[in-house]
The first five atom37 places (N, CA, C, CB, O) and aatype in JSON, in Angstrom:
{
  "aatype": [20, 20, 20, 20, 20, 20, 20, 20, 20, 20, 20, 20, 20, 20, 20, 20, 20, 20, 20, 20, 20, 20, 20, 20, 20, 20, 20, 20, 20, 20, 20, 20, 20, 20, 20, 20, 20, 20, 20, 20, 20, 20, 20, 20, 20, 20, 20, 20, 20, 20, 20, 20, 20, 20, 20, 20, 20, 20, 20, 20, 20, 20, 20, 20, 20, 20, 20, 20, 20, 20, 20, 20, 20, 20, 20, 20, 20, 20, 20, 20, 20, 20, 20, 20, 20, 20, 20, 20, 20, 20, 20, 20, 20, 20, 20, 20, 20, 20, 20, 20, 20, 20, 20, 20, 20, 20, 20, 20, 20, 20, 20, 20, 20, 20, 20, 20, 20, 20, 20, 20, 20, 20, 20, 20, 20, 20, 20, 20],
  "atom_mask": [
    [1, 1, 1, 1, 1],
    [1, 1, 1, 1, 1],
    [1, 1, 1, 1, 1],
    [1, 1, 1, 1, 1],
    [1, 1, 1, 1, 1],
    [1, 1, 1, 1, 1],
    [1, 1, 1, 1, 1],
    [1, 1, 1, 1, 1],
    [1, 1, 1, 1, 1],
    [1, 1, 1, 1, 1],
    [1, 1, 1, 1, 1],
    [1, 1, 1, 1, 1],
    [1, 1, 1, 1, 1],
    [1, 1, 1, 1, 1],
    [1, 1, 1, 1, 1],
    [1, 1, 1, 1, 1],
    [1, 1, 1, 1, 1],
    [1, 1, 1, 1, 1],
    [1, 1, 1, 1, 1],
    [1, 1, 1, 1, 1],
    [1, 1, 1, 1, 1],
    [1, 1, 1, 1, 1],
    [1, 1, 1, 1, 1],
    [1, 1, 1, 1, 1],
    [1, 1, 1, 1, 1],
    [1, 1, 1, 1, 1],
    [1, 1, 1, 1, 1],
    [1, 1, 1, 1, 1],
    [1, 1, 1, 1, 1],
    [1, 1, 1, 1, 1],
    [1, 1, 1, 1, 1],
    [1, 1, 1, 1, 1],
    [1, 1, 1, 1, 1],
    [1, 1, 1, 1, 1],
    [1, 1, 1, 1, 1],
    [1, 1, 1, 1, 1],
    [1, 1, 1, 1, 1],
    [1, 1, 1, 1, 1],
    [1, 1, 1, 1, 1],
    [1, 1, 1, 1, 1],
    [1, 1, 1, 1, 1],
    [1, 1, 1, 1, 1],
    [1, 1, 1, 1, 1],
    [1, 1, 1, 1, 1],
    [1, 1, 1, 1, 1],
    [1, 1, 1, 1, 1],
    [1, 1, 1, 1, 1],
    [1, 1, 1, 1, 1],
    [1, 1, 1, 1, 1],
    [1, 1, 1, 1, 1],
    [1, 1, 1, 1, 1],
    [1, 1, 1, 1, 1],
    [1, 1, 1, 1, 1],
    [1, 1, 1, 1, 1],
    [1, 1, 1, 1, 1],
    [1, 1, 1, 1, 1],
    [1, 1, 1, 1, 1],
    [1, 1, 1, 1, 1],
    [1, 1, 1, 1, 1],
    [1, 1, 1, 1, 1],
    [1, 1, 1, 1, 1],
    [1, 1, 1, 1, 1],
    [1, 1, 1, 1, 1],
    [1, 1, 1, 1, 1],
    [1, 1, 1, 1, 1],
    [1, 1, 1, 1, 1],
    [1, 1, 1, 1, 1],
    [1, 1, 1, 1, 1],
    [1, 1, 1, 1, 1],
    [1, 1, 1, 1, 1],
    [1, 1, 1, 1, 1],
    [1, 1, 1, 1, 1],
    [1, 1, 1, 1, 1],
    [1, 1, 1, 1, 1],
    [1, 1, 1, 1, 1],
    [1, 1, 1, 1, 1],
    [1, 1, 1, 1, 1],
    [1, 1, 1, 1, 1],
    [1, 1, 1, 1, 1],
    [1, 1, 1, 1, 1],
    [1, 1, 1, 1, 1],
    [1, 1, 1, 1, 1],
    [1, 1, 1, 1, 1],
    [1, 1, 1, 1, 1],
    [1, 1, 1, 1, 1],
    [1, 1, 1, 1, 1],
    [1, 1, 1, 1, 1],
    [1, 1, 1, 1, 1],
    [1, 1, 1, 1, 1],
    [1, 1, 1, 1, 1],
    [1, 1, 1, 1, 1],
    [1, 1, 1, 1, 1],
    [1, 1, 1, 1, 1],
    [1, 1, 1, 1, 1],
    [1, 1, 1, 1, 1],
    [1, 1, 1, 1, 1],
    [1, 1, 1, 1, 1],
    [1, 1, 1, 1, 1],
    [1, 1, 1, 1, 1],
    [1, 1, 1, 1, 1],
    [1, 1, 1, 1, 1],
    [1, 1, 1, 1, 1],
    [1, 1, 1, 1, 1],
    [1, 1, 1, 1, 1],
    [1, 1, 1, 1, 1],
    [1, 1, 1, 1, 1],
    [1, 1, 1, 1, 1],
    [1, 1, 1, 1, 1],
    [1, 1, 1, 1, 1],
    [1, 1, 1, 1, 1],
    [1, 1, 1, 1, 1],
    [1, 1, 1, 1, 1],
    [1, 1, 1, 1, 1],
    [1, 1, 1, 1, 1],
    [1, 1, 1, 1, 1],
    [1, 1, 1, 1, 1],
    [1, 1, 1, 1, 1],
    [1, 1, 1, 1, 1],
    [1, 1, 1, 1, 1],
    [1, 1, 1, 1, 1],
    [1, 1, 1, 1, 1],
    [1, 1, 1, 1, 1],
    [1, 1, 1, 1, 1],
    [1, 1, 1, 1, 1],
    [1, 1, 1, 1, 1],
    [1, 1, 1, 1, 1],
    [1, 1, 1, 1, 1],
    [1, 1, 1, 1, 1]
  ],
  "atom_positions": [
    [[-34.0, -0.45, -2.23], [-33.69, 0.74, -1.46], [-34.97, 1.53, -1.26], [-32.61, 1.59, -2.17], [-35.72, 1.69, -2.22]],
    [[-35.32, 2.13, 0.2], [-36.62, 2.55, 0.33], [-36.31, 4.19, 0.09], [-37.35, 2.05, 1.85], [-37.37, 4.81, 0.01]],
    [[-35.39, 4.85, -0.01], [-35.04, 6.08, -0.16], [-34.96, 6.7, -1.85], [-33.73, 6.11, 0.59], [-34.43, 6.06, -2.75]],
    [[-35.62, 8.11, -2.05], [-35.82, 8.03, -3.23], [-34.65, 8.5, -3.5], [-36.9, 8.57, -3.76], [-33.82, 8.91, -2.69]],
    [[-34.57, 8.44, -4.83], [-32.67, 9.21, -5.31], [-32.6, 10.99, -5.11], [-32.2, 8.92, -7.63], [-31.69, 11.81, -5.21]],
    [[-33.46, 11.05, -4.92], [-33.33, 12.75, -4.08], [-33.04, 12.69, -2.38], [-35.11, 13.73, -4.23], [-32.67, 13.66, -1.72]],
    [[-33.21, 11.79, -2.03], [-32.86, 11.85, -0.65], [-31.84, 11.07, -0.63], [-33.84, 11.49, 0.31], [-31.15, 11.22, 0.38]],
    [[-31.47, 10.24, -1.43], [-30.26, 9.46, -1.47], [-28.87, 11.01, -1.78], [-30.49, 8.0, -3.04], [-27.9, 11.01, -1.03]],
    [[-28.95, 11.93, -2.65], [-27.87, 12.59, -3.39], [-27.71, 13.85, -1.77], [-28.52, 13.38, -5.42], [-26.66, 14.36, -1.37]],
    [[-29.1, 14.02, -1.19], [-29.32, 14.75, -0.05], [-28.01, 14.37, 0.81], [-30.77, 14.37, 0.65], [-27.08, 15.18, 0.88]],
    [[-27.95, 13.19, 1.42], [-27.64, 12.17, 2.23], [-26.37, 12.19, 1.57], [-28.52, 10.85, 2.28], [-25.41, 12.59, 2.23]],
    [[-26.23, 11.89, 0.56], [-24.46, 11.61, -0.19], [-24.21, 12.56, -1.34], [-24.18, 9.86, -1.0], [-24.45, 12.1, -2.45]],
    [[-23.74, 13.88, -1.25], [-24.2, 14.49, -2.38], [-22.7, 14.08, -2.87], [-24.82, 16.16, -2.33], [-21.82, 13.5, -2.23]],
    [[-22.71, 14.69, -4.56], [-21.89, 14.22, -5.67], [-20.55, 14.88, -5.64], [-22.56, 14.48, -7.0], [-20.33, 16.1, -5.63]],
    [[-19.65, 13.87, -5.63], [-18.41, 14.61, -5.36], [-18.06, 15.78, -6.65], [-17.16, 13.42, -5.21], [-18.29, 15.71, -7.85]],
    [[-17.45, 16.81, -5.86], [-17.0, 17.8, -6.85], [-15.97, 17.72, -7.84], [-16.69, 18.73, -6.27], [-15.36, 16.65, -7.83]],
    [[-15.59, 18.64, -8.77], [-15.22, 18.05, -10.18], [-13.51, 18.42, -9.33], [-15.96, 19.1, -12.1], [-12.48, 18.14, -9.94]],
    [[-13.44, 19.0, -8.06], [-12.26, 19.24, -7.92], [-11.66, 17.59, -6.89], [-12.2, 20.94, -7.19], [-10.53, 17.11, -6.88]],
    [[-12.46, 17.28, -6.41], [-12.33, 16.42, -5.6], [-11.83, 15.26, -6.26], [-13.41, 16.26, -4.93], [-10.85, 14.64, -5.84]],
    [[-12.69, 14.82, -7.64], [-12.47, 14.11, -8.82], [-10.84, 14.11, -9.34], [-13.46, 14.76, -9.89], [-10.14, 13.1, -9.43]],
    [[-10.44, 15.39, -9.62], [-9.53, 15.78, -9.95], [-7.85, 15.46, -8.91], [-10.09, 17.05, -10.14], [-6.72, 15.13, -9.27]],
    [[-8.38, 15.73, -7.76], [-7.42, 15.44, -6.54], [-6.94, 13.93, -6.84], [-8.25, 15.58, -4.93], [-5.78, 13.61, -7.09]],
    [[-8.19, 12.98, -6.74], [-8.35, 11.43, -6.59], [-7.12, 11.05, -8.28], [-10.68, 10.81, -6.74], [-5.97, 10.63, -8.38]],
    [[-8.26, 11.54, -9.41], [-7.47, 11.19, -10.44], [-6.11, 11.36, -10.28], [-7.83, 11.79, -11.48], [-5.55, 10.27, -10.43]],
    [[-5.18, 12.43, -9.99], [-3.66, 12.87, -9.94], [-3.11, 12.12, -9.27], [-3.29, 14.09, -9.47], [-2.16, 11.54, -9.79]],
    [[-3.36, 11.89, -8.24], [-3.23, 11.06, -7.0], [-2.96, 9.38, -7.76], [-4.89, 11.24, -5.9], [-1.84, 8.85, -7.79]],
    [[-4.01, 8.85, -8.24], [-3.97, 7.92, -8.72], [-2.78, 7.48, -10.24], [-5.29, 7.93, -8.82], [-2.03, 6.58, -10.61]],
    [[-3.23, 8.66, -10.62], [-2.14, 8.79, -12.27], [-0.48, 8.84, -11.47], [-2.52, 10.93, -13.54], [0.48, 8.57, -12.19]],
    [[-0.29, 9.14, -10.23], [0.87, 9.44, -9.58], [1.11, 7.95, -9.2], [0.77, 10.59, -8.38], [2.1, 7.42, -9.7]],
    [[0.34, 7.2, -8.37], [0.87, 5.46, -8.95], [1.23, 5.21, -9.81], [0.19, 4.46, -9.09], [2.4, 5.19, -10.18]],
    [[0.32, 4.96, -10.35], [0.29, 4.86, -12.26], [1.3, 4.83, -12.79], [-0.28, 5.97, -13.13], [1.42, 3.89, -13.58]],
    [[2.31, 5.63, -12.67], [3.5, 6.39, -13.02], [4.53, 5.59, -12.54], [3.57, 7.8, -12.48], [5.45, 5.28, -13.31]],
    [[4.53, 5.14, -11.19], [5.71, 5.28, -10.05], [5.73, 3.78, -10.37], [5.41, 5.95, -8.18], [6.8, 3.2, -10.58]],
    [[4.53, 3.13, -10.42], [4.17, 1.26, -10.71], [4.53, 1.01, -12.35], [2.03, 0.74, -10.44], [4.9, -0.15, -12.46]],
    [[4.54, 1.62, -13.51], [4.37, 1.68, -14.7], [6.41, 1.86, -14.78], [3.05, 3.04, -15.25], [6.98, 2.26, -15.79]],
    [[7.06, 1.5, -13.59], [8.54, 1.7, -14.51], [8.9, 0.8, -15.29], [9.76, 1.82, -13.79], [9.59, 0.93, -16.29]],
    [[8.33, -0.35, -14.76], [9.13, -1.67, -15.78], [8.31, -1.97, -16.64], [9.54, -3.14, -15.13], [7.39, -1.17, -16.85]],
    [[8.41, -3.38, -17.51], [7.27, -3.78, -17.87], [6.33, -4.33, -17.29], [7.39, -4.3, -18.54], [5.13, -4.29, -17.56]],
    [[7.0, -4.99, -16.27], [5.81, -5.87, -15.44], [4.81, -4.55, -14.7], [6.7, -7.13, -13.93], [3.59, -4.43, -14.56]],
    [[5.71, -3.85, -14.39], [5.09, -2.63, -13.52], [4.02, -1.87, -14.63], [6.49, -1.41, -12.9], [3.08, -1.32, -14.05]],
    [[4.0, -1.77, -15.83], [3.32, -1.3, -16.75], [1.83, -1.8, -16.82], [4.02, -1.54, -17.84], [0.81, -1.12, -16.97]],
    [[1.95, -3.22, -16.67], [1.07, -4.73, -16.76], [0.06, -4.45, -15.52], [2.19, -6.44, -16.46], [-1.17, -4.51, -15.56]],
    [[0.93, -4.1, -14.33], [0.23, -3.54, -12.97], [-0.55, -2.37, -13.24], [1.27, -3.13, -11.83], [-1.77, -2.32, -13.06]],
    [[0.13, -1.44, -13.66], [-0.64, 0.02, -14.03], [-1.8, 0.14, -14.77], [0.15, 0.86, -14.76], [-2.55, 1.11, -14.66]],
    [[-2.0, -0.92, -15.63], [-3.06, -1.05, -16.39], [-4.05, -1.73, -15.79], [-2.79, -1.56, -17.5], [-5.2, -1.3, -15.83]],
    [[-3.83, -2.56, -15.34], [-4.97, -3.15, -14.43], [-5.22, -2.23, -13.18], [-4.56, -4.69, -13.89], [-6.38, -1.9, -12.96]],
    [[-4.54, -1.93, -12.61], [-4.78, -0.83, -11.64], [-5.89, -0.34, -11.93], [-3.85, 0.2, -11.57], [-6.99, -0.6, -11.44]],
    [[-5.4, 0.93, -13.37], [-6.22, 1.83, -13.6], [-8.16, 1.44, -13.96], [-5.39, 2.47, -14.74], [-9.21, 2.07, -13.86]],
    [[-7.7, -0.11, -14.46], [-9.07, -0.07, -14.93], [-9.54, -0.66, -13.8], [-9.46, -0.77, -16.29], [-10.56, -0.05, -13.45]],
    [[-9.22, -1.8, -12.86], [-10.01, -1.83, -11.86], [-10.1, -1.32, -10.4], [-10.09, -2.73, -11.84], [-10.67, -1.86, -9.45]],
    [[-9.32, -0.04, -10.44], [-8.86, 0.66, -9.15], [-10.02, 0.62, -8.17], [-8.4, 2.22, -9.42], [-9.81, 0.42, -6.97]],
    [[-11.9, 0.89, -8.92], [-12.79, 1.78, -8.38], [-13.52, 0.2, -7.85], [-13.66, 3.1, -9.57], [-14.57, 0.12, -7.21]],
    [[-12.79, -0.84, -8.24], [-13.7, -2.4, -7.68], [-12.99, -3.03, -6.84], [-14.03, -3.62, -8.8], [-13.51, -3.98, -6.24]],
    [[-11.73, -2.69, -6.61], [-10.86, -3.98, -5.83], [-11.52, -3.79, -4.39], [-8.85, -3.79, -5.77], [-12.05, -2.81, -3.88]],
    [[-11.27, -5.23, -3.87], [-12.62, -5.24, -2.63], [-11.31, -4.7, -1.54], [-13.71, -7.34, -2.11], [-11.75, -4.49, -0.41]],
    [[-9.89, -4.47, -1.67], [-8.85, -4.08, -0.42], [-9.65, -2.76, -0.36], [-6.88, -3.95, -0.72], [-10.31, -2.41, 0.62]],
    [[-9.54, -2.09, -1.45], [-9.73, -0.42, -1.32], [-11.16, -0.06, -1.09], [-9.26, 0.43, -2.73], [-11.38, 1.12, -0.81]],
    [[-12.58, -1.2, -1.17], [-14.2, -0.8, -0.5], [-14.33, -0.39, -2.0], [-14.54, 0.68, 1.06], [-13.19, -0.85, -2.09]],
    [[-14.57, -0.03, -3.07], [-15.33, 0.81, -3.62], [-14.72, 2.38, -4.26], [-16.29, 0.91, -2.6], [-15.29, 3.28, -4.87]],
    [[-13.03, 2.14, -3.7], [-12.29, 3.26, -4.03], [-11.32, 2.98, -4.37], [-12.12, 4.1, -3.27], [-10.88, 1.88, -4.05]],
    [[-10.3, 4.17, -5.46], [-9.0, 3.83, -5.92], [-8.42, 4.73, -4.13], [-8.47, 4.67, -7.95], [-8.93, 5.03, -3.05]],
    [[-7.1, 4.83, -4.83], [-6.29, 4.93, -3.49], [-6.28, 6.75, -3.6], [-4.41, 3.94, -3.53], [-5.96, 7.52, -2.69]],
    [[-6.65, 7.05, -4.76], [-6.83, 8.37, -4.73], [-8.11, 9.07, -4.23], [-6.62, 8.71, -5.89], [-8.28, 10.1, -3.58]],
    [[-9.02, 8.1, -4.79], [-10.42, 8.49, -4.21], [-10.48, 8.62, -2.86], [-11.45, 7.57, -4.53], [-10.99, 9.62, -2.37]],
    [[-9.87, 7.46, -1.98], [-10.19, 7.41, -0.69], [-9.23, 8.66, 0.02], [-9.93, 5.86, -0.14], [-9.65, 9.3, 0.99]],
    [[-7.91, 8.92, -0.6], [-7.73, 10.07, -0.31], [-8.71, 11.64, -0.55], [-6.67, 10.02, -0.83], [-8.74, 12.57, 0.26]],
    [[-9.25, 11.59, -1.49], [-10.39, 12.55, -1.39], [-11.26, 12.21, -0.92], [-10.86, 13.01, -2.3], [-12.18, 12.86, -1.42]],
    [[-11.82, 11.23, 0.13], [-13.09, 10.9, 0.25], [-14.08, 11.16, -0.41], [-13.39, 11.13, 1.05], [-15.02, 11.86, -0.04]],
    [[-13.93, 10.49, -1.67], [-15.28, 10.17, -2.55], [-15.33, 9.06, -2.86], [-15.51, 10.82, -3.75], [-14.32, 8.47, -2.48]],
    [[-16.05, 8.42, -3.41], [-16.12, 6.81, -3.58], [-17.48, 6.48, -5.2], [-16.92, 5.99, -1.53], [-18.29, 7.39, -5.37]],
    [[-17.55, 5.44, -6.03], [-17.81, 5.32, -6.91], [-18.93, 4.08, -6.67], [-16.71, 5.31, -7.65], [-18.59, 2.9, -6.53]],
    [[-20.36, 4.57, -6.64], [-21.64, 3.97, -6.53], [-22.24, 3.71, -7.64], [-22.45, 4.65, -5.85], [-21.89, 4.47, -8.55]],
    [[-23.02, 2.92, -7.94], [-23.56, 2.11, -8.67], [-24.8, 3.42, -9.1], [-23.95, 0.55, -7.87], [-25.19, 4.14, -8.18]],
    [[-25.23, 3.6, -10.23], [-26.22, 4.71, -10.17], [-27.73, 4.44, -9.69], [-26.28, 5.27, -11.53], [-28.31, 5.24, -8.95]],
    [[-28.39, 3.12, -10.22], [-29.35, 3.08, -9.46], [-29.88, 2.46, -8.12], [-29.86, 2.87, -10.08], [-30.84, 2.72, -7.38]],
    [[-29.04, 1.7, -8.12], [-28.89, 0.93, -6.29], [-28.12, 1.94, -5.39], [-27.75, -0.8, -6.17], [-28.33, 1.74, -4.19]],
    [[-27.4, 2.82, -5.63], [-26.13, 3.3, -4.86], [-24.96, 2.52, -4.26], [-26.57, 3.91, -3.84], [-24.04, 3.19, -3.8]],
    [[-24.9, 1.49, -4.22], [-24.04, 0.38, -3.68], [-22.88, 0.68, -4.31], [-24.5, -1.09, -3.94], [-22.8, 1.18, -5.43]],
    [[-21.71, 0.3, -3.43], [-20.27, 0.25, -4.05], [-20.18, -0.74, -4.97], [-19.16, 0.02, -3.08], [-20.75, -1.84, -5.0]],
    [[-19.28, -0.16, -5.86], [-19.01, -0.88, -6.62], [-18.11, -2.07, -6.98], [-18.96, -0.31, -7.06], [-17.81, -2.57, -8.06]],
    [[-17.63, -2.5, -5.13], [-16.72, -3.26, -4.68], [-16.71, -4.46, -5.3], [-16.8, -3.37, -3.45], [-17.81, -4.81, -4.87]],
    [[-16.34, -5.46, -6.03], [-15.76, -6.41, -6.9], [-16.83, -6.95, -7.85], [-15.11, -7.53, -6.1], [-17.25, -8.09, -8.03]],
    [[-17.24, -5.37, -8.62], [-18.12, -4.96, -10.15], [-17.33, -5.15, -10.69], [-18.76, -3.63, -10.64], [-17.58, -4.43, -11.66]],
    [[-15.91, -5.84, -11.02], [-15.02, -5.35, -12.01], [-15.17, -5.1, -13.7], [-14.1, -6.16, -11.82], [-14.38, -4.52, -14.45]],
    [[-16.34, -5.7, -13.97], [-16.77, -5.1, -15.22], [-17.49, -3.87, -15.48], [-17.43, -5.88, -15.72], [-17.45, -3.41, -16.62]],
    [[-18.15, -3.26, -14.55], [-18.3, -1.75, -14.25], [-17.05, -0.98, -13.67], [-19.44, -1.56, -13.23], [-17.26, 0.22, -13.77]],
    [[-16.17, -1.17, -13.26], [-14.68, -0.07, -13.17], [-13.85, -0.4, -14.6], [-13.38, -0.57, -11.53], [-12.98, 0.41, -14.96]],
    [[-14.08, -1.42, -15.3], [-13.51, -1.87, -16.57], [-14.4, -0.65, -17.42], [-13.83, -3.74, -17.0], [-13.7, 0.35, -17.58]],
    [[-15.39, -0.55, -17.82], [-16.05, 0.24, -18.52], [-15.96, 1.55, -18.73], [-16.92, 0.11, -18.25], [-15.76, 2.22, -19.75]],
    [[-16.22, 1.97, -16.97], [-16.28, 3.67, -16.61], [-14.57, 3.83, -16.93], [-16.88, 4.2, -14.53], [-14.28, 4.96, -17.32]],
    [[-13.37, 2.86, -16.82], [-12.08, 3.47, -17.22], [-11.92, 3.5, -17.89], [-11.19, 3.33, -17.05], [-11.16, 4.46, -18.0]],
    [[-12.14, 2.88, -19.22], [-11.46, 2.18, -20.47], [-11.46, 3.51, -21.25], [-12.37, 0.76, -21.27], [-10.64, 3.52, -22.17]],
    [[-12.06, 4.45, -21.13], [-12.11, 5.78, -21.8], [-10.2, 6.76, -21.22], [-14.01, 6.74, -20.99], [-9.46, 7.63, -21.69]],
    [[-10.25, 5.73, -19.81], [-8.68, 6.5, -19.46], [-7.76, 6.15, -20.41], [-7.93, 6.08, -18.01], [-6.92, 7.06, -20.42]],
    [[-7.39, 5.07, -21.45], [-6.71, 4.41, -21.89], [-5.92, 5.4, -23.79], [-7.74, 2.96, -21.8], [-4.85, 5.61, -24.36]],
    [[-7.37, 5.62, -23.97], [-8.03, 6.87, -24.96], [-7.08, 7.96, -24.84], [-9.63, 7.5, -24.49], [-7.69, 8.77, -24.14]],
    [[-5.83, 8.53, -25.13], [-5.19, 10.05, -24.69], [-6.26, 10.92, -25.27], [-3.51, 10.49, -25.4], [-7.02, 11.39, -24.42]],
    [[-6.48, 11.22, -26.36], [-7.16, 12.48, -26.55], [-8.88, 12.57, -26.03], [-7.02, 12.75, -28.18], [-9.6, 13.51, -25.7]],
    [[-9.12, 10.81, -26.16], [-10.6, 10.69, -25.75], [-10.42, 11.38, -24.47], [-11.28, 9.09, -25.62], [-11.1, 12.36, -24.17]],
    [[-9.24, 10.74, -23.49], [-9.34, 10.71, -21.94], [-9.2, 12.57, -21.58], [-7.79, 9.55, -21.16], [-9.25, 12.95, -20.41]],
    [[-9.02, 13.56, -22.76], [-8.98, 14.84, -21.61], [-10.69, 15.22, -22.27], [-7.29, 16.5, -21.87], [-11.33, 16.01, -21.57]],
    [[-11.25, 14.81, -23.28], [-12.32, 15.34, -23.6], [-13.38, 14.63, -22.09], [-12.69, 14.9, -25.38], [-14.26, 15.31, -21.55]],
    [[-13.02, 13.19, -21.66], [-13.95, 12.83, -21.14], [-13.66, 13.41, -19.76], [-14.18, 11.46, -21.34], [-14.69, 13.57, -19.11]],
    [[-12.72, 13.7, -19.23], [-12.07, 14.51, -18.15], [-13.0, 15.79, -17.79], [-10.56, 15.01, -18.65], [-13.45, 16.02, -16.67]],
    [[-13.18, 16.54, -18.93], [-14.0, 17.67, -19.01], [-15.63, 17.5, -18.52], [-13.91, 18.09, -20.47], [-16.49, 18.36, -18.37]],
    [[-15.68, 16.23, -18.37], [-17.34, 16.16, -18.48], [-17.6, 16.13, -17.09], [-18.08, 14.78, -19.3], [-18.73, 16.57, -16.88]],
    [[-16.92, 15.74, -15.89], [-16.84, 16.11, -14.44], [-17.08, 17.37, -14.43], [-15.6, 15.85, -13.72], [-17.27, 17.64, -13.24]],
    [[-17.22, 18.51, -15.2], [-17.91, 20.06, -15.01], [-18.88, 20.09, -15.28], [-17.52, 21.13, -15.62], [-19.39, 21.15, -14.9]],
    [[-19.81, 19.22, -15.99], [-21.2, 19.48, -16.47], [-22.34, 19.13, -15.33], [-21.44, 18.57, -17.81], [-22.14, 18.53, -14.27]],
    [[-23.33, 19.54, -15.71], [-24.54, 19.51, -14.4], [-24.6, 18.39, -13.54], [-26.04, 19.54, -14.9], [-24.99, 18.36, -12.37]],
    [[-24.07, 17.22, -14.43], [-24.54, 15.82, -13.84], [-23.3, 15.32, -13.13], [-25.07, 14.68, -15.03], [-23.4, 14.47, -12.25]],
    [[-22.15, 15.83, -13.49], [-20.45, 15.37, -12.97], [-20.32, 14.12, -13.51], [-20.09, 15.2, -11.19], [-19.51, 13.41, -12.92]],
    [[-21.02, 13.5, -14.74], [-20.12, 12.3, -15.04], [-19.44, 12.16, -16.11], [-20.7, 11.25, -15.04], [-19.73, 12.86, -17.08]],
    [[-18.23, 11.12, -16.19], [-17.43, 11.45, -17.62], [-18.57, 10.59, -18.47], [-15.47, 10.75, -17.8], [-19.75, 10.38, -18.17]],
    [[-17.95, 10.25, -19.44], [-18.41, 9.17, -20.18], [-18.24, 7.83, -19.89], [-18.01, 9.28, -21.22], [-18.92, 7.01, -20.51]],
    [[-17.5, 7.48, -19.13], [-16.95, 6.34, -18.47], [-18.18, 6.1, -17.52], [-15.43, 6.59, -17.71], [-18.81, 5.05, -17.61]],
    [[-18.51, 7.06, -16.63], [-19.97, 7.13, -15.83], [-21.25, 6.88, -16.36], [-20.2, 8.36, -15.35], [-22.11, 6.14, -15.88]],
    [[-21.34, 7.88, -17.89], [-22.21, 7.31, -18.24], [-22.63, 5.33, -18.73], [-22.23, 8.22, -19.04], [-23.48, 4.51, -18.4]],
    [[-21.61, 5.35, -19.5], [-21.45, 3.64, -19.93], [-21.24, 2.81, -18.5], [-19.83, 3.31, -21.09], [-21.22, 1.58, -18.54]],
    [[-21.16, 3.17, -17.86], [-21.18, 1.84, -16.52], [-22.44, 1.95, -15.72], [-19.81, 2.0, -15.21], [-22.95, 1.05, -15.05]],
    [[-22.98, 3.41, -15.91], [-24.28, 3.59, -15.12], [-23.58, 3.68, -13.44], [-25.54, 2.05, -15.43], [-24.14, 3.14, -12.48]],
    [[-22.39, 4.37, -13.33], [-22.39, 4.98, -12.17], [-22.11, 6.43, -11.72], [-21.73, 4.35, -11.67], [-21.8, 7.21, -12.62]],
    [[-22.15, 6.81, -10.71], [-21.81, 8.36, -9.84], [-20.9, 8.3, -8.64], [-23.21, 9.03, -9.15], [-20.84, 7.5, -7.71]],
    [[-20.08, 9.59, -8.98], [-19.19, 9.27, -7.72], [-19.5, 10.15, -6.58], [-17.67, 9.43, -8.01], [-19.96, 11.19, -7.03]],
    [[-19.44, 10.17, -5.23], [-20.13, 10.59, -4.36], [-19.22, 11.06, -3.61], [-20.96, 9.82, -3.87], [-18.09, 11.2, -4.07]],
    [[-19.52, 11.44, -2.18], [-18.51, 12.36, -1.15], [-19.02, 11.18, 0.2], [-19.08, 14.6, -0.88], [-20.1, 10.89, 0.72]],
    [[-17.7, 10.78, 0.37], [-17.53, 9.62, 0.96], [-17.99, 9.74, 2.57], [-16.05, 9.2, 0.73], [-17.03, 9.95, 3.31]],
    [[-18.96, 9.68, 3.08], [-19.11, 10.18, 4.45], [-19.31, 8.98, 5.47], [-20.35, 11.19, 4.52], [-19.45, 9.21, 6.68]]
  ]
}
């Protein structure tokens, strides 16, 4: 990439912790609706962890793309479209109840990433 990561965040700046928030609910609202049976449970879990890689959705869960933000790779910027061991990583902290509201919280800090962001080495962006 010939663009430095300051002109890259210029160009795509970082989605907001509310935008984050929209996508997540949105998504936890599948989650929910797919999670009635068991098989549907089996779905929900895989969902959740590879929502941010499946190559139907580009690089987005179905919530994200409703917020237009999308989940880039941190130092290439590239989607993270069928990484599935990087959307496995950055989620697996969703799985966690008490981990998952501490890491929830970390979308407010300077950098906007949970811990899930940090361990996969990605950022989520404003989808333009």
């Amino acid at each position: 990439m010939d663009k430095t990561n300051s002109e890259y965040i210029i160009a795509h700046p970082l989605a907001t912790p509310y935008e984050r928030v929209i996508a997540a609910l949105v998504d936890w609202l599948i989650i929910i609706i797919v999670s009635a049976t068991v098989f549907g449970a089996v779905i929900g879990i895989a969902y959740l962890l590879t929502k941010d890689s499946l190559p139907i959705f580009h690089g987005q869960s179905i919530g994200k793309r409703l917020a237009k933000i999308r989940v880039v790779d941190n130092d290439t910027y590239e989607s993270i479209t069928n990484r599935y061991e990087k959307s496995v990583i950055r989620n697996i902290t969703l799985l966690i109840p008490i981990f998952q509201f501490l890491d929830a919280l970390m979308i407010f800090s300077s950098d906007r990433k949970r811990f899930g962001d940090q361990w996969a080495r990605t950022i989520v962006i404003k989808d333009q």
